[in-house]
C-alpha positions as CSV (number, residue, x, y, z in Angstrom):
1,X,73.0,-22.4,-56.2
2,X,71.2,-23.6,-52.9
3,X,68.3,-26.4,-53.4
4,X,64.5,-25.6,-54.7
5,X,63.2,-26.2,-51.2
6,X,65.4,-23.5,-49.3
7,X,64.2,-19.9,-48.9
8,X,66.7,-17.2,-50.7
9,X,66.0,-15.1,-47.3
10,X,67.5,-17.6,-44.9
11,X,70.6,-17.0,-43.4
12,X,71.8,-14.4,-45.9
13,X,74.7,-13.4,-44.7
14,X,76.5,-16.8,-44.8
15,X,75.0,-17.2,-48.3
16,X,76.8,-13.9,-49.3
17,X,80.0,-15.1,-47.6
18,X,80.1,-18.4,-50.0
19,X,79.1,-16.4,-52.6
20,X,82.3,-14.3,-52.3
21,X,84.6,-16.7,-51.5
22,X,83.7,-18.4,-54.6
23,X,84.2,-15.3,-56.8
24,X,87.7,-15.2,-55.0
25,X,89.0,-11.7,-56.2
26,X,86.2,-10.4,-58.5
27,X,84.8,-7.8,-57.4
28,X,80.6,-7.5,-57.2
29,X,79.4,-4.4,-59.4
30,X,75.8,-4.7,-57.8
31,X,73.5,-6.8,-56.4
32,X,69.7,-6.9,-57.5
33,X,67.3,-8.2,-55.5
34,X,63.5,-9.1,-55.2
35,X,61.5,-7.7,-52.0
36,X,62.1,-11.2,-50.0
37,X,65.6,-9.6,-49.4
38,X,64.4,-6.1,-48.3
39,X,65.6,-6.5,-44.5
40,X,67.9,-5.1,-41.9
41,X,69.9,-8.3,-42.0
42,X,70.4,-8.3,-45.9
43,X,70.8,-4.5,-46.4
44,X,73.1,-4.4,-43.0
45,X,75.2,-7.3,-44.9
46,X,75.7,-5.8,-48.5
47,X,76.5,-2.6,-46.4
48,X,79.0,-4.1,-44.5
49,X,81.0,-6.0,-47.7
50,X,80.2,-2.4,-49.8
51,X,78.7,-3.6,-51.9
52,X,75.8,-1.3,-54.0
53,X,72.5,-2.9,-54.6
54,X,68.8,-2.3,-55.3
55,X,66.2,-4.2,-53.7
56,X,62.6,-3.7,-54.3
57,X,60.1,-3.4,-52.0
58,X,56.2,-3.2,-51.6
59,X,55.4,0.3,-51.6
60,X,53.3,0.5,-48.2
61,X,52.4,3.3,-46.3
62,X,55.7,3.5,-43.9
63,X,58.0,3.4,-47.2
64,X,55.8,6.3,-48.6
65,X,56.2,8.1,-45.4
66,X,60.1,7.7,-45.3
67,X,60.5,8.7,-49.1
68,X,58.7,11.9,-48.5
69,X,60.9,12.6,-45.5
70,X,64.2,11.6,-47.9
71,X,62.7,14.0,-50.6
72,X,61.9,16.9,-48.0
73,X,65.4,16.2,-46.4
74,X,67.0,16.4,-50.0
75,X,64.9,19.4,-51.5
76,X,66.4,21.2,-48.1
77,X,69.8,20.7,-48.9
78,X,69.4,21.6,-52.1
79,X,67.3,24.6,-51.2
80,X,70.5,25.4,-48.6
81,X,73.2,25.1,-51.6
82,X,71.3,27.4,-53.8
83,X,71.2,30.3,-50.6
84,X,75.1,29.9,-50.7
């Protein structure tokens, strides 16, 4: 555990590197996080180790864009499966 007075967001990728080297060989089912942690850095990090997580986020007005464009890019490709 880091101190009270330090920010969970701050240098996240070193903090995930001591976490893992203290869990030695176990292997990290998932990783839950709260939105201070929705960033490039902290997503580009998890991705890199493979490691699955969830991380919420405020639902603003660029997320709602991008999930419509996920769901129209998915209801495509499902839409193209069903043709075949």
């Amino acid at each position: 555990m880091r101190p009270g007075n330090t920010s969970a967001c701050n240098n996240f990728p070193v903090f995930l590197q001591d976490t893992l080297n203290k869990l030695e060989e176990k292997k990290v089912g998932l990783v839950r996080a709260d939105s201070c942690f929705c960033n490039k850095q902290v997503i580009e990090s998890l991705q890199k180790q493979k490691i699955h997580y969830i991380i919420a986020a405020r639902l603003t007005s660029t997320v709602k864009i991008c999930l419509l464009r996920l769901f129209a890019v998915v209801a495509e490709a499902v839409q193209r499966r069903k043709i075949e």
